[in-house]
C-alpha positions as CSV (number, residue, x, y, z in Angstrom):
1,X,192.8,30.3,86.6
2,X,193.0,33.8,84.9
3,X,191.3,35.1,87.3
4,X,192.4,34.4,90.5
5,X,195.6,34.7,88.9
6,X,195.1,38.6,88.4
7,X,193.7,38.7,91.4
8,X,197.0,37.3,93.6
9,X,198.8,39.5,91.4
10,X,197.3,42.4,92.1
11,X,196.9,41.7,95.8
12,X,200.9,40.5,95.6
13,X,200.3,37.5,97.7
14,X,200.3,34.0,96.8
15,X,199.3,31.7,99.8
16,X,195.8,32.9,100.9
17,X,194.6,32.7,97.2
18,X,195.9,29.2,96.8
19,X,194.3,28.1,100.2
20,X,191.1,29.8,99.1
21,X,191.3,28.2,96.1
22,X,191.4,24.8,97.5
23,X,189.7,25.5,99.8
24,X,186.1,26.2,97.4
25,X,187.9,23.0,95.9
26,X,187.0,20.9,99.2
27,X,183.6,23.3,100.2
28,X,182.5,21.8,96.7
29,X,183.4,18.2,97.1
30,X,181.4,17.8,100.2
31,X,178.5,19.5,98.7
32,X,178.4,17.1,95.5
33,X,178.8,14.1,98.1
34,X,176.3,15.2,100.5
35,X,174.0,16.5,97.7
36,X,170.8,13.8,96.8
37,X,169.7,16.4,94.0
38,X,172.3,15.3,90.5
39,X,171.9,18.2,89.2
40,X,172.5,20.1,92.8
41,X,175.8,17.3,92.9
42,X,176.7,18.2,89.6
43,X,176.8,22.1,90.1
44,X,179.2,21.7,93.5
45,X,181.5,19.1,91.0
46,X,181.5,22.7,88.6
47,X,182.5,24.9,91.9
48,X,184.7,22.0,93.4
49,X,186.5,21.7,89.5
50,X,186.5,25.6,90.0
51,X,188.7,25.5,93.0
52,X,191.0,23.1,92.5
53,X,191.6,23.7,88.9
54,X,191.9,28.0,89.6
55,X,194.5,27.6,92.2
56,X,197.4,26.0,89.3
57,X,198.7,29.5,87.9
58,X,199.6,30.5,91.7
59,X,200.9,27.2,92.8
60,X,203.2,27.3,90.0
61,X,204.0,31.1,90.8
62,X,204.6,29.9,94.3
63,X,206.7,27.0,93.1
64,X,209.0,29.2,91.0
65,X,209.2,31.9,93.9
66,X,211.0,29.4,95.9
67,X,213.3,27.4,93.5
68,X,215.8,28.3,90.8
69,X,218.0,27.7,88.1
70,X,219.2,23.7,88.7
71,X,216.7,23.1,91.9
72,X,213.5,24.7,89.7
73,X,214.1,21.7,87.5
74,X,214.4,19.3,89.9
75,X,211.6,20.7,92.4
76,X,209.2,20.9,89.2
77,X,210.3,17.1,88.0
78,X,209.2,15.6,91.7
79,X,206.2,17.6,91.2
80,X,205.0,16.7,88.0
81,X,206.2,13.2,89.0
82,X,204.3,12.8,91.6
83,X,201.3,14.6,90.1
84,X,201.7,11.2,87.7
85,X,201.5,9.2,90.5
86,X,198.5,10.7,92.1
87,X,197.3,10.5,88.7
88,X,197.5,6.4,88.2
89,X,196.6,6.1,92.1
90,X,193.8,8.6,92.4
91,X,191.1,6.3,90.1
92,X,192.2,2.8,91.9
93,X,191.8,4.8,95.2
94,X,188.4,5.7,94.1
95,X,187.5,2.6,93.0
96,X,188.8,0.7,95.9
97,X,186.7,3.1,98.4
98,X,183.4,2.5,96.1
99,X,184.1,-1.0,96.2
100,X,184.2,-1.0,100.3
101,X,181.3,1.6,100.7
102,X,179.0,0.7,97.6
103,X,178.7,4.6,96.6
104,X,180.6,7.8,95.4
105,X,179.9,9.9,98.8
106,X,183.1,8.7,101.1
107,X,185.3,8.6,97.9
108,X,184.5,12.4,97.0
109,X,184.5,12.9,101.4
110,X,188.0,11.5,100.7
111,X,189.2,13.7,98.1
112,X,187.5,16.7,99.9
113,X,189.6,15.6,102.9
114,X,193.3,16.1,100.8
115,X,192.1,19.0,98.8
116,X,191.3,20.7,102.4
117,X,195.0,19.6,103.7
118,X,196.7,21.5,100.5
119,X,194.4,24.3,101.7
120,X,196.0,24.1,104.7
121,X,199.7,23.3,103.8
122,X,199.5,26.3,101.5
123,X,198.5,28.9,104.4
124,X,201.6,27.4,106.3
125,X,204.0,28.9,103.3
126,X,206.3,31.3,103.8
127,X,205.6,34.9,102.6
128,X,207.2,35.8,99.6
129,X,207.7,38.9,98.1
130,X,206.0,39.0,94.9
131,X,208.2,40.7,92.0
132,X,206.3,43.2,90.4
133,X,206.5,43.2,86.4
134,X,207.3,46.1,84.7
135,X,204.5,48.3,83.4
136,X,204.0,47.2,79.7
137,X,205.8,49.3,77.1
138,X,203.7,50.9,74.8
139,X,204.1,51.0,71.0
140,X,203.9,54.7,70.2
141,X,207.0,56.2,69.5
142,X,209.3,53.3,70.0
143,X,210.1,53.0,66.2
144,X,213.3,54.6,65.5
145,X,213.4,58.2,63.8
C-alpha cells in the first residue's frame, strides 16, 4: 500500500495505479485457481492479496479527490456500507459457488472476474489533478531567537 502509494504520488495520477493494482489483484486470482501446485496456488493468493490490498491508499485518495465537506461523509458511509455488505455476502457467495461446483477454482474465477471490473471501472475515472503537498519544513532554524 506504501508503495504504490508513493509511487501514484509521485507520478500525480491516481487511476492507472488503482487499475494496475487490481488488476495484479485479478492476474493473481486466476493463477491460484488455475494452479494444481499449493504452494504455486498459495504464492498467486500472496500477489493476488498484493493487488487488491495495495490499491486502498489510492482508492481512498481518489475518493476524497471527488467528494467534500457533507458529500465526503456521505460518499465514504455508502462505501464502507457496502464494503460491509460485500463483506457478509462475499463468504455465502463462495460457499454457495463451492457448493454447485464441488471446488475453490470457479469461486476464486468469480472473484478474479469483479476484481478485473474495478480494474476497469477505475480506468474509466475522470482525471484529477493531484494536489501536491508542500515540501516538508525542516527543523533548523525554526525555533525562535
Amino acid at each position: 500500500t506504501l508503495i504504490l502509494s508513493r509511487l501514484s504520488d509521485r507520478a500525480g495520477e491516481r487511476k492507472r495505479h488503482l487499475a494496475a493494482a487490481s488488476f495484479l489483484g485479478a492476474v493473481g486470482l486466476v493463477g491460484s485457481a488455475l494452479s494444481t501446485n499449493p504452494y504455486l496456488a498459495y504464492a498467486f493468493l500472496c500477489v493476488a492479496g498484493a493487488g487488491i490490498w495495495g490499491g486502498l491508499g489510492v482508492f481512498w485518495t481518489i475518493v476524497g479527490s471527488f467528494m467534500t465537506g457533507v458529500a465526503a461523509a456521505a460518499g465514504i458511509a455508502l462505501i464502507n456500507t457496502l464494503a460491509q455488505v460485500g463483506g457478509l455476502v462475499g463468504p455465502w457467495f463462495i460457499g454457495l459457488i463451492r457448493d454447485w461446483t464441488g471446488s475453490f477454482t470457479a469461486a476464486l474465477l468469480a472473484m478474479s472476474g469483479f476484481t478485473l471490473a474495478a480494474a476497469l471501472i477505475a480506468l474509466t475515472l475522470e482525471d484529477k489533478p493531484v494536489r501536491r503537498a508542500l515540501p516538508p519544513v525542516g527543523l533548523r532554524g525554526t525555533a525562535p531567537q
